[in-house]
C-alpha positions as CSV (number, residue, x, y, z in Angstrom):
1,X,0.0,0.0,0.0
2,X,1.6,3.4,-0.7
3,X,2.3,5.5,1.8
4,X,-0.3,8.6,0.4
5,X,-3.0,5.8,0.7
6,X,-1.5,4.7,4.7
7,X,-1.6,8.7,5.2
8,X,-5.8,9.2,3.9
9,X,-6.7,6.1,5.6
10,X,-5.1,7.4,9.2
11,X,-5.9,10.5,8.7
12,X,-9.7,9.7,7.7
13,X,-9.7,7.2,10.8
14,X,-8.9,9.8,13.2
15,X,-10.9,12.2,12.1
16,X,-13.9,9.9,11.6
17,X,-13.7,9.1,15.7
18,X,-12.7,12.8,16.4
19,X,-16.1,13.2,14.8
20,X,-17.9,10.6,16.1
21,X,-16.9,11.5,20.0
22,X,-17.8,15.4,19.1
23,X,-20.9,14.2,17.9
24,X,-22.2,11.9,20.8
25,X,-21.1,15.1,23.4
26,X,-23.2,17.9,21.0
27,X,-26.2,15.8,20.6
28,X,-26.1,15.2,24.3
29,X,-25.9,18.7,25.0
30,X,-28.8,19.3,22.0
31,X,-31.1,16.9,23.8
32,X,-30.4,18.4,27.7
33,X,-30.9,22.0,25.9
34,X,-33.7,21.0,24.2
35,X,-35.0,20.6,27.5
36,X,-34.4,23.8,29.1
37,X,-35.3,25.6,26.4
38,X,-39.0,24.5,26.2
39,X,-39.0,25.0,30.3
40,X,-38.0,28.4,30.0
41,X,-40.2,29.2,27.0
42,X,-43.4,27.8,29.0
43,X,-42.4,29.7,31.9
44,X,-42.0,32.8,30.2
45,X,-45.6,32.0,28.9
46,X,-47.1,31.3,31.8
47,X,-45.8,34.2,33.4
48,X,-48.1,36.3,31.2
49,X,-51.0,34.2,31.3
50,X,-50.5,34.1,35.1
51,X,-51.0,37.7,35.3
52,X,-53.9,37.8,33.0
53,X,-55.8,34.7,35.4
54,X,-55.0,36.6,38.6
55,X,-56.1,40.4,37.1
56,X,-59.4,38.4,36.0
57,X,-59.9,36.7,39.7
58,X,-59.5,40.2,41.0
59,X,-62.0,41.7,38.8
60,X,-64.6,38.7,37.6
61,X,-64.2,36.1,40.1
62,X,-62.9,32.8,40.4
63,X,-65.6,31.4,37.3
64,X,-64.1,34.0,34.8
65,X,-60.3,33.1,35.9
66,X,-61.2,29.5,35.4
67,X,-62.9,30.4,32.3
68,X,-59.8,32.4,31.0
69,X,-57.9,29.3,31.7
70,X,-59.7,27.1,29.4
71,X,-59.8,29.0,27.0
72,X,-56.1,29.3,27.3
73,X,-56.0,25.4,26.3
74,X,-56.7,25.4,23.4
75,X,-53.1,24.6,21.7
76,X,-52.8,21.2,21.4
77,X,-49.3,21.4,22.4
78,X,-49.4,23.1,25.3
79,X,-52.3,22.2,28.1
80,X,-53.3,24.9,30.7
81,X,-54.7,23.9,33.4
82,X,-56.0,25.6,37.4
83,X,-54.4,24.0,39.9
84,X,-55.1,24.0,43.9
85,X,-52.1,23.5,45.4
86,X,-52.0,21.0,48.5
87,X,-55.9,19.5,46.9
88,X,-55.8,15.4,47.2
89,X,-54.3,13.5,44.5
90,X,-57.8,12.4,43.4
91,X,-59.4,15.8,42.8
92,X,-59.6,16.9,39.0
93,X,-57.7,20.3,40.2
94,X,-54.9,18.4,41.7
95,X,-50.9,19.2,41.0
96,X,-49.8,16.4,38.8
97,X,-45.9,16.2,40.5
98,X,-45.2,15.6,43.6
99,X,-46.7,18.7,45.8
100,X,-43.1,18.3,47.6
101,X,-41.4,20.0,45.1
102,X,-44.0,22.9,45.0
103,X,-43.2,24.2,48.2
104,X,-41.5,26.8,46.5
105,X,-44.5,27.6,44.5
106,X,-46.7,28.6,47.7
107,X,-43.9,31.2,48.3
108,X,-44.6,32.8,44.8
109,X,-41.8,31.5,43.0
110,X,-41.8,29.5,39.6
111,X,-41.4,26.3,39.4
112,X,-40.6,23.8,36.4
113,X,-40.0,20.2,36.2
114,X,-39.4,16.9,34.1
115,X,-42.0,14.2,34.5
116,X,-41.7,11.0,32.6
117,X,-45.3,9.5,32.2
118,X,-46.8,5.7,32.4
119,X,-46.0,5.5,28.8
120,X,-42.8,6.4,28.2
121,X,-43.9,10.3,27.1
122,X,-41.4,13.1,29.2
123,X,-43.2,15.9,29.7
124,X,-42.1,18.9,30.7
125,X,-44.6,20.8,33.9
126,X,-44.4,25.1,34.4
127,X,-46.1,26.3,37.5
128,X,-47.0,29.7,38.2
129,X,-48.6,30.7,41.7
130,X,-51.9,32.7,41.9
131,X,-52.1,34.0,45.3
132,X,-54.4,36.0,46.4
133,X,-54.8,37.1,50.5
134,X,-57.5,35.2,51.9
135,X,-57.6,33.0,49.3
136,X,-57.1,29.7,49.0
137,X,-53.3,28.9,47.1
138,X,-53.6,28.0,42.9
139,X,-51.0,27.7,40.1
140,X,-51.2,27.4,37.2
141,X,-49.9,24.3,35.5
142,X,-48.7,24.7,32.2
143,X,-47.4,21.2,30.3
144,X,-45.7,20.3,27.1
145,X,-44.7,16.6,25.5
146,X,-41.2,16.7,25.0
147,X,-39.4,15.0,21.8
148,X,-37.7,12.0,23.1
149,X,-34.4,12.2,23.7
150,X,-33.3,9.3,21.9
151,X,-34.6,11.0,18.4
152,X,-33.4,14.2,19.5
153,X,-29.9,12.6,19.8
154,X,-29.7,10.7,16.8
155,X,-31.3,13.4,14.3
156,X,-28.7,15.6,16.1
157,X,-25.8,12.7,15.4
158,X,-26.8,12.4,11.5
159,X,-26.5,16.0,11.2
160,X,-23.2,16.4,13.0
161,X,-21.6,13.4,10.7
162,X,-23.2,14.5,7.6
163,X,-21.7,17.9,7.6
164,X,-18.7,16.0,9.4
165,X,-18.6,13.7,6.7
166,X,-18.5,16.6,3.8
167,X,-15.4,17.9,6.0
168,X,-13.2,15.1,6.4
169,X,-14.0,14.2,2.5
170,X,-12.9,17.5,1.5
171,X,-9.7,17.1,3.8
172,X,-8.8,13.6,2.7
173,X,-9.1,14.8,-0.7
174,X,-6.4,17.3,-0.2
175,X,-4.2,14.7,2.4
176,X,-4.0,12.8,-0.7
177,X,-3.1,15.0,-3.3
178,X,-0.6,16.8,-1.0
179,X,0.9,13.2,0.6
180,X,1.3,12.6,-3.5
181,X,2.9,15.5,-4.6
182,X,4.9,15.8,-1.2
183,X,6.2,12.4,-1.5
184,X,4.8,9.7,-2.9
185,X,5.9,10.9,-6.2
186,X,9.1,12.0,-5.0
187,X,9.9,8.5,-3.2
188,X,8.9,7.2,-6.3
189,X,11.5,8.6,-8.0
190,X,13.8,7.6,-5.4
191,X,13.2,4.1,-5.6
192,X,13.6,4.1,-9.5
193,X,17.0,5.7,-8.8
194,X,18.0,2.7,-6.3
195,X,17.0,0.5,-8.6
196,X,19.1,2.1,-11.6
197,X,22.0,2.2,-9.3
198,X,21.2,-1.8,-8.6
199,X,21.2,-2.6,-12.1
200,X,24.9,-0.7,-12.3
201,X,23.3,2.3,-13.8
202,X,25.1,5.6,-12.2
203,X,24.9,8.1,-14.6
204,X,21.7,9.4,-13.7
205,X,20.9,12.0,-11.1
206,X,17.5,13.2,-9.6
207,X,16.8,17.0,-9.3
208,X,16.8,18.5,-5.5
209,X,13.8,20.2,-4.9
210,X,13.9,22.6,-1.6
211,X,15.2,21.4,1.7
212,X,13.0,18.9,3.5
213,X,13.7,15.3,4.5
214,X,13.0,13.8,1.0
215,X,15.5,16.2,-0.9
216,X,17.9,16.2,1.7
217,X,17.6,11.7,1.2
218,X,17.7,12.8,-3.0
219,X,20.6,15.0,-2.3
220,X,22.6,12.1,-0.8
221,X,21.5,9.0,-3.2
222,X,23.2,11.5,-6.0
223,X,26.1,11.6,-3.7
224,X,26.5,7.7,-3.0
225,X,26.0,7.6,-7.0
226,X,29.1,9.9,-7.1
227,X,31.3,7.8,-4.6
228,X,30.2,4.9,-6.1
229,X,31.3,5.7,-9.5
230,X,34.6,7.3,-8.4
231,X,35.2,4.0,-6.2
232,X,33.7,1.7,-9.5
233,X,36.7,3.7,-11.8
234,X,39.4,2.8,-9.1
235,X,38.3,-0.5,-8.7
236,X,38.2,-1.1,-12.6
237,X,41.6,0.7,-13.1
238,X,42.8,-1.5,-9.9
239,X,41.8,-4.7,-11.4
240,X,43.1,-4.0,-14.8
241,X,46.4,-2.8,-13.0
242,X,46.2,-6.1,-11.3
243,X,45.3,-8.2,-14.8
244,X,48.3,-7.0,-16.1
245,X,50.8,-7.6,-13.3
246,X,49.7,-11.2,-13.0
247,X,49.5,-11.8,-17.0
248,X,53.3,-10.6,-16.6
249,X,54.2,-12.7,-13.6
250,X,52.7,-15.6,-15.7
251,X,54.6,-14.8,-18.8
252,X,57.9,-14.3,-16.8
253,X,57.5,-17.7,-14.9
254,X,56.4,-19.2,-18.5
255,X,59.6,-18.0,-20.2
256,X,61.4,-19.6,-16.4
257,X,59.9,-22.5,-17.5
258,X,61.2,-22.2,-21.0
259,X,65.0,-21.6,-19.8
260,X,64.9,-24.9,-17.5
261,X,62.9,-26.7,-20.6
262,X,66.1,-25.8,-23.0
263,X,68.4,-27.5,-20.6
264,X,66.5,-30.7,-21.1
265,X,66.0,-30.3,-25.0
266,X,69.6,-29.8,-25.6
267,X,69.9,-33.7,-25.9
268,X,66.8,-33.9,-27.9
269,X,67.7,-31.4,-30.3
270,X,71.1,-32.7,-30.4
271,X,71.0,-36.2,-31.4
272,X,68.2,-35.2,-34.8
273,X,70.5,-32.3,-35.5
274,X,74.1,-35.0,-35.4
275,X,71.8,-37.1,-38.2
276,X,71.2,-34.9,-40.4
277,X,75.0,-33.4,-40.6
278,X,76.4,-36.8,-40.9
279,X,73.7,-37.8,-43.9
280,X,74.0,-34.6,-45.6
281,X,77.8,-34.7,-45.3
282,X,77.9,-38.3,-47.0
283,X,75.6,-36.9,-50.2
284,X,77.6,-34.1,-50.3
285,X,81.0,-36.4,-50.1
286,X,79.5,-38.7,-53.3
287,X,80.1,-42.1,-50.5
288,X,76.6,-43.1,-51.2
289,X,74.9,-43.7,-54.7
290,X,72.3,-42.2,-56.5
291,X,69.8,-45.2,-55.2
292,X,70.9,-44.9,-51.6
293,X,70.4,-40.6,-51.6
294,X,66.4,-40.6,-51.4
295,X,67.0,-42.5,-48.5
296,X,69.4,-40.2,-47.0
297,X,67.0,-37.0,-47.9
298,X,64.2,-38.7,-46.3
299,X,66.2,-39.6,-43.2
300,X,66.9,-35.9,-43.1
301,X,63.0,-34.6,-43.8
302,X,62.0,-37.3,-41.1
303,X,64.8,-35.8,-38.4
304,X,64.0,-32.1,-39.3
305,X,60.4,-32.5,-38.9
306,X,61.4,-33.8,-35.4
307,X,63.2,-30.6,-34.7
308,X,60.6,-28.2,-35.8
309,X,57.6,-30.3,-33.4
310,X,60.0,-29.9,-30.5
311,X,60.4,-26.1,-31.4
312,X,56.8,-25.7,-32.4
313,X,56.5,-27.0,-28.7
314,X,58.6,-24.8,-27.4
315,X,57.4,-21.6,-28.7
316,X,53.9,-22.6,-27.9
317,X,54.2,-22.7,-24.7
318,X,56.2,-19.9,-24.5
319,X,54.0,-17.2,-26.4
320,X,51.9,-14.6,-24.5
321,X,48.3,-15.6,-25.0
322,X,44.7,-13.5,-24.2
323,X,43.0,-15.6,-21.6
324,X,40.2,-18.0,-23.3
325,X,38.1,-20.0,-21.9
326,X,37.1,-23.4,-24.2
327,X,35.9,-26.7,-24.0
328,X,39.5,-28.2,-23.4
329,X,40.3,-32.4,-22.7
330,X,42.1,-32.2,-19.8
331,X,44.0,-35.3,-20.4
332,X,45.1,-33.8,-23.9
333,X,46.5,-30.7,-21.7
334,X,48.3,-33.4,-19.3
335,X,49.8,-35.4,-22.4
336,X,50.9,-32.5,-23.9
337,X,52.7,-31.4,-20.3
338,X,54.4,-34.8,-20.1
339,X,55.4,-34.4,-23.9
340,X,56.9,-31.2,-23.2
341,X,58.6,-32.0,-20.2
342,X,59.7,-36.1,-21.0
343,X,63.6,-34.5,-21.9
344,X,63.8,-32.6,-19.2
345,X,62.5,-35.9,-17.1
346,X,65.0,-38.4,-18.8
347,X,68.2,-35.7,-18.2
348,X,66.9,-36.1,-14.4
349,X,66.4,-39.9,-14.8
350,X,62.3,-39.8,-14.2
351,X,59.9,-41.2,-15.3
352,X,56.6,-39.4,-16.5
353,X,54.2,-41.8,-16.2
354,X,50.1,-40.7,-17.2
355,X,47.1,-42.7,-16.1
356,X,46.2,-45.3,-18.2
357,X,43.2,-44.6,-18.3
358,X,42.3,-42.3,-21.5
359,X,38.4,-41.1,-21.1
360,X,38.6,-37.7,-22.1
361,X,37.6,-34.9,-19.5
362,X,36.0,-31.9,-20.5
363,X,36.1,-28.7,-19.0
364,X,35.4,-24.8,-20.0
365,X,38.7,-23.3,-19.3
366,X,41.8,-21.8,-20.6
367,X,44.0,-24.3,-21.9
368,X,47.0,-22.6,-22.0
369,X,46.6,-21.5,-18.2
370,X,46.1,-24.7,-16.9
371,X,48.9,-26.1,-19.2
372,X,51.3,-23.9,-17.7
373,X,49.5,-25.1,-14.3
374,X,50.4,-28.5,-14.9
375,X,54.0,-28.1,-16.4
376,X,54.9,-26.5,-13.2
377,X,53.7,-28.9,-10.7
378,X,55.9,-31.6,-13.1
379,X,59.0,-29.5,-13.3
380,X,58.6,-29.3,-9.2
381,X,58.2,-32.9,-8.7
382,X,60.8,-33.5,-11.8
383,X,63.3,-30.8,-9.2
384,X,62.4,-33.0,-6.1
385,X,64.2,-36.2,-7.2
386,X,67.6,-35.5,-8.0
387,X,68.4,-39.8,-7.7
388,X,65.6,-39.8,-10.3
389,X,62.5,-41.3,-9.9
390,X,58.7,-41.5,-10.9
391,X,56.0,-38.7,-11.6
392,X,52.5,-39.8,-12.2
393,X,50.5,-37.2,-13.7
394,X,46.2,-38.8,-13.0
395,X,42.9,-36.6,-14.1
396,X,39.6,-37.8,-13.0
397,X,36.1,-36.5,-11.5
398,X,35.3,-36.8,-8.0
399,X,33.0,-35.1,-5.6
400,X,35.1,-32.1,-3.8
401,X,34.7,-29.2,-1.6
402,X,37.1,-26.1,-1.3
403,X,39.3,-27.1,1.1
404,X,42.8,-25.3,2.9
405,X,46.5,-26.4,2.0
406,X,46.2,-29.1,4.5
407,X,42.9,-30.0,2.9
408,X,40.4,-29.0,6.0
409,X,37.0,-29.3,5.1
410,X,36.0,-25.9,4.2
411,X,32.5,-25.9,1.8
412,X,29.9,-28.1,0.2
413,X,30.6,-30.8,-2.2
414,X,30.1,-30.7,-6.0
415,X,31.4,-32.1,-8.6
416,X,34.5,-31.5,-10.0
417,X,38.0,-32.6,-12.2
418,X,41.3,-33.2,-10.3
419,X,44.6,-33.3,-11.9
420,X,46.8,-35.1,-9.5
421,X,50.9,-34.9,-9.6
422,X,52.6,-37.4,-7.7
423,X,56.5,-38.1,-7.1
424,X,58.9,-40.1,-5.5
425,X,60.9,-36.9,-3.9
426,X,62.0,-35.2,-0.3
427,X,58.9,-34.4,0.4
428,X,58.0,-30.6,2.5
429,X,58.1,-30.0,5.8
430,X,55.3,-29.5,7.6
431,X,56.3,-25.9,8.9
432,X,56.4,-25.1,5.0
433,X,53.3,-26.1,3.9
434,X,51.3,-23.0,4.8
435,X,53.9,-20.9,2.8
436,X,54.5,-22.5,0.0
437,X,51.8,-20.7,-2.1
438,X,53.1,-16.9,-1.4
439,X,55.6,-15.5,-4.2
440,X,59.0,-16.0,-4.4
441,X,59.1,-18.4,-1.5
442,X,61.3,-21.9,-2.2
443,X,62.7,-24.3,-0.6
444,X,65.5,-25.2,-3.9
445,X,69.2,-23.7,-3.5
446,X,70.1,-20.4,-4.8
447,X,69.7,-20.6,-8.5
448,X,67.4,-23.2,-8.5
449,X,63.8,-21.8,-8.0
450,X,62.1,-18.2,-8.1
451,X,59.6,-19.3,-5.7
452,X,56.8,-18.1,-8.7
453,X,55.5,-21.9,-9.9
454,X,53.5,-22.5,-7.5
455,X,52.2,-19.2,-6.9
456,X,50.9,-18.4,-10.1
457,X,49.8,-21.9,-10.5
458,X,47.2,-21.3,-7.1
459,X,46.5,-17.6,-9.2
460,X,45.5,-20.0,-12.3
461,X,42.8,-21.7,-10.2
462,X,41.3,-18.7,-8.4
463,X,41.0,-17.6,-12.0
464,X,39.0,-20.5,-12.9
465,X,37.1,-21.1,-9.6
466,X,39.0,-24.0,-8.3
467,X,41.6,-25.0,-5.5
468,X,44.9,-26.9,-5.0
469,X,45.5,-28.8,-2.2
470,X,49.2,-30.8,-1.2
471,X,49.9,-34.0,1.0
472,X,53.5,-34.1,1.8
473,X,55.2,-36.7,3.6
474,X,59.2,-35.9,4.3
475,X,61.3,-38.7,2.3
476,X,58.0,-40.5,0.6
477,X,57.2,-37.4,-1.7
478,X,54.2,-35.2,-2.2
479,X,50.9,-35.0,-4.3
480,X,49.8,-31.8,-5.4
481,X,46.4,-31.9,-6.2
482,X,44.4,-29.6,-8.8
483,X,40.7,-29.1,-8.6
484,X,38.5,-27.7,-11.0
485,X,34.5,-27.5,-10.6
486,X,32.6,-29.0,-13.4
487,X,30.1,-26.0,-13.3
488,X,32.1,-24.0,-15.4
489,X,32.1,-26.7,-18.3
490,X,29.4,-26.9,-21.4
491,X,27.4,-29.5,-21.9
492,X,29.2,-32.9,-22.1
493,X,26.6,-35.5,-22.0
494,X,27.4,-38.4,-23.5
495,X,31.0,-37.3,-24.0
496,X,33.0,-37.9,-20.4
C-alpha cells in the first residue's frame, strides 16, 4: 500500500472518531438543551398568562379566571390547566408532581420540572402561583410533550456526521493529493534511482527540490552515485592494473619455464640435429649412390620434422596468449605437459608416467593457463628427485569441496575434475606447507627456483574457480592436487 493511501486512511480514521466522540457530546448537550429551552419558554408564557388569570380573579371572580384558563387550552401542544395547590391527588384540580417539590410555589416562586409518564412520554410541567390574601393557594400548570431524547440525539448525530462527513472528504481529498505530490511521487523517483544504481546504472541524477527530509535523502542518493562511481573507476583501473601484473608474472615464470625446458632439449635437439649433418655430409661427399640418396634426404625430412615439433612445442608454450576460456580435454593438456617436459625428465632420470586410463575430461577453461598449471607442478616434482625417480600425472572426477592447503573441510561438495601430480621426492616440511603458495618463497638452492611456480599456478585456479590442495610426507614425496569444478564446463553428456 503506498504510503499517500496509509496517510488518507489514518488521517480519515482519526478524524472519523474525532467526529464521532464530538458528535455523541453535542447531541447530548442538544437533547439536555432542548430541555431547558422549552421549560423556560413555558415559563416565560405562563408568566403572562399568570398575570392575566390573577387580574381576571381580581376583577370577575374565580368562574371567569377559570374560564380564561380554558380558553387558554386550546393549543394542542401546550395544556393549561388551574391548579389548587395542596388538593388530594384524586381531585380533577390536583398538582400532577409531587406537591413536595411545589413548596417553593406557595412562596410565589416559579417552578418547572421533568415528568416521565406511564408510557414512556417526558413531559415537561411550568407552574405559576396565583395568590391571592385570603384565598385559598392556585398555580397554574402549564405542560408540554417533549421529543424523546433518543430521536433528539440521533437526528442531532446524523446531522453532526453529515456535515462532518462533507469535511473530512474534502480534507482527505487534499491529504492525498498533498501526501502525492509531497512524497509519494518524489519517493517514487527515489526508488527508481535505487533500482538504476542496482542494475549498475550511475549516470543518472535526480533533481533537489527545496530542503525537506526527502530532498535532503535525494541529495545524498546522487552523492552515493558519485562515490560509487569514483570507487567503480578505481576499482576497474585496480583490477586491470592487477590483470596486467599477473599476466606478466605468468609470462615471466612461462619464459622460467622455457629456460629450465632448454636445458633438457639440448639432448633432444642434439642427437636429430648430429643425423642430419652426418647424412647430408655423405651426399655431399658422393660415399653413397644415387639409389641410396632418397633415403638419406628422407632420413633428413623425417629428423628435421622432429626438430621443428620440439620447437613448435617450445614456442607454444612460451607465447603470450589472451585468456580463453574453451571446451578443453584435460587429459590432452596433461599429455601434452608430459610431452613437453619427457627430456627434461630423462636428463633427471624420471619417469613421467600418465594414467592409463584415457576417457577424455571436458572442461570450460583456458587451456593454456592450466597447461602452464600442470607443467609446473611436473618441473617441481621432476626438481624434487635428483636420484631420479617416478611422476605420475592422474585426471579424474570426484565429488570435492574447497578445502585449505592441508585439505580441511571448508565448503559443500560438487562435482569436480582433479589433476593429481605425484613423485617419489623429499617431500616438504610440515612448517612449509602453509607458505609455500606466497611468491617468491622456495625451498630449492640459490639458482634453482624463483619461488613463482607455485604461486601463479594457485593464481590459475582462483581464476577458474578451483583450489589446490598438497599431501606431503618428508622422504615418501608429495601429491599436489588440482581441482576444477565441473560447473564451469558446457554441456558434455554423453562425451566424459
Amino acid at each position: 500500500m503506498k504510503v499517500a493511501t496509509k496517510f488518507a486512511l489514518a488521517f480519515l480514521g482519526c478524524g472519523v472518531l474525532t467526529v464521532l466522540a464530538y458528535s455523541w457530546v453535542a447531541a447530548t448537550r442538544e437533547a439536555q438543551a432542548m430541555e431547558e429551552t422549552v421549560a423556560e419558554d413555558l415559563a416565560s408564557l405562563g408568566h403572562t398568562l399568570s398575570h392575566a388569570v390573577l387580574a381576571t380573579w381580581e376583577r370577575g371572580g374565580e368562574d371567569q379566571a377559570l374560564t380564561l384558563v380554558r380558553y387558554a387550552d386550546r393549543d394542542e401542544r401546550i395544556e393549561v390547566r388551574w391548579t389548587w395547590l395542596g388538593a388530594d391527588a384524586k381531585d380533577s384540580f390536583a398538582p400532577r408532581v409531587d406537591s413536595a417539590s411545589l413548596v417553593d410555589v406557595r412562596s410565589g416562586a416559579t417552578r418547572t420540572s421533568v415528568v416521565v409518564r406511564a408510557d414512556g412520554t417526558r413531559v415537561v410541567y411550568a407552574y405559576l402561583p396565583l395568590l391571592r390574601r385570603g384565598e385559598r393557594p392556585a398555580a397554574l400548570e402549564l405542560a408540554r410533550p417533549l421529543v424523546s431524547r433518543s430521536h433528539v440525539f440521533w437526528t442531532e448525530i446524523r446531522e453532526q456526521l453529515a456535515a462532518s462527513a462533507a469535511v473530512a472528504g474534502i480534507a482527505t481529498a487534499l491529504a492525498v493529493l498533498l501526501t502525492t505530490w509531497l512524497v509519494s511521487r518524489p519517493l517514487a523517483e527515489v526508488a527508481e534511482q535505487a533500482r538504476r544504481i542496482g542494475r549498475g546504472d550511475l549516470s543518472h541524477r535526480l533533481p533537489v527540490h527545496g530542503s525537506n527530509e526527502v530532498s535532503c535523502l535525494v541529495r545524498d542518493l546522487n552523492a552515493m552515485c558519485d562515490q560509487l562511481r569514483d570507487a567503480g573507476l578505481r576499482a576497474d583501473d585496480a583490477a586491470r592494473k592487477r590483470m596486467s601484473t599477473l599476466d606478466q608474472l605468468r609470462h615471466a615464470d612461462r619464459l622460467r619455464t622455457v629456460g629450465t625446458l632448454a636445458t633438457g632439449l639440448a639432448h633432444e635437439l642434439g642427437t636429430p640435429l648430429a643425423v642430419i649433418a652426418m647424412r647430408a655430409k655423405l651426399i655431399a661427399s658422393g660415399e653413397v649412390s644415387l639409389s641410396e640418396a632418397p633415403e638419406g634426404c628422407s632420413v633428413i625430412a623425417t629428423q628435421a620434422e622432429r626438430l621443428t615439433v620440439i620447437v613448435r612445442q617450445l614456442l607454444d608454450f612460451a607465447r603470450r596468449r589472451v585468456p580463453t576460456r574453451t571446451e578443453v580435454n584435460l587429459r590432452e593438456v596433461a599429455e601434452r605437459a608430459a610431452s613437453l617436459l619427457s627430456s627434461l625428465a630423462k636428463k633427471s632420470r624420471v619417469d613421467i608416467v600418465l594414467d592409463p586410463n584415457r576417457t577424455p575430461v571436458y572442461l570450460k577453461a583456458d587451456g593454456a593457463q592450466i597447461e602452464q598449471a600442470v607443467t609446473n607442478l611436473v618441473i617441481n616434482a621432476v626438481q624434487a628427485m635428483p636420484n631420479g625417480g617416478t611422476v605420475r600425472v592422474s585426471t579424474r572426477k570426484v565429488l570435492a569441496a574447497p578445502k585449505s592447503v592441508t585439505e580441511a573441510d571448508s565448503g559443500v561438495e560438487r562435482e569436480c575434475v582433479v589433476i593429481e601430480v605425484t613423485d617419489d621426492g623429499q617431500g616438504i616440511p610440515e612448517s612449509d606447507l602453509e607458505r609455500i603458495f606466497e611468491p617468491f618463497f622456495t625451498t630449492k638452492g640459490v639458482g634453482e627456483g624463483t619461488g613463482l611456480g607455485l604461486s601463479v599456478t594457485h593464481g590459475i585456479l582462483e581464476d577458474h574457480e578451483g583450489w589446490m590442495t598438497v599431501a606431503s610426507e618428508l622422504g615418501r614425496g608429495s601429491t599436489f592436487r588440482l581441482v576444477l569444478p565441473l560447473g564451469l564446463s558446457a554441456a558434455t553428456s554423453g562425451r566424459t
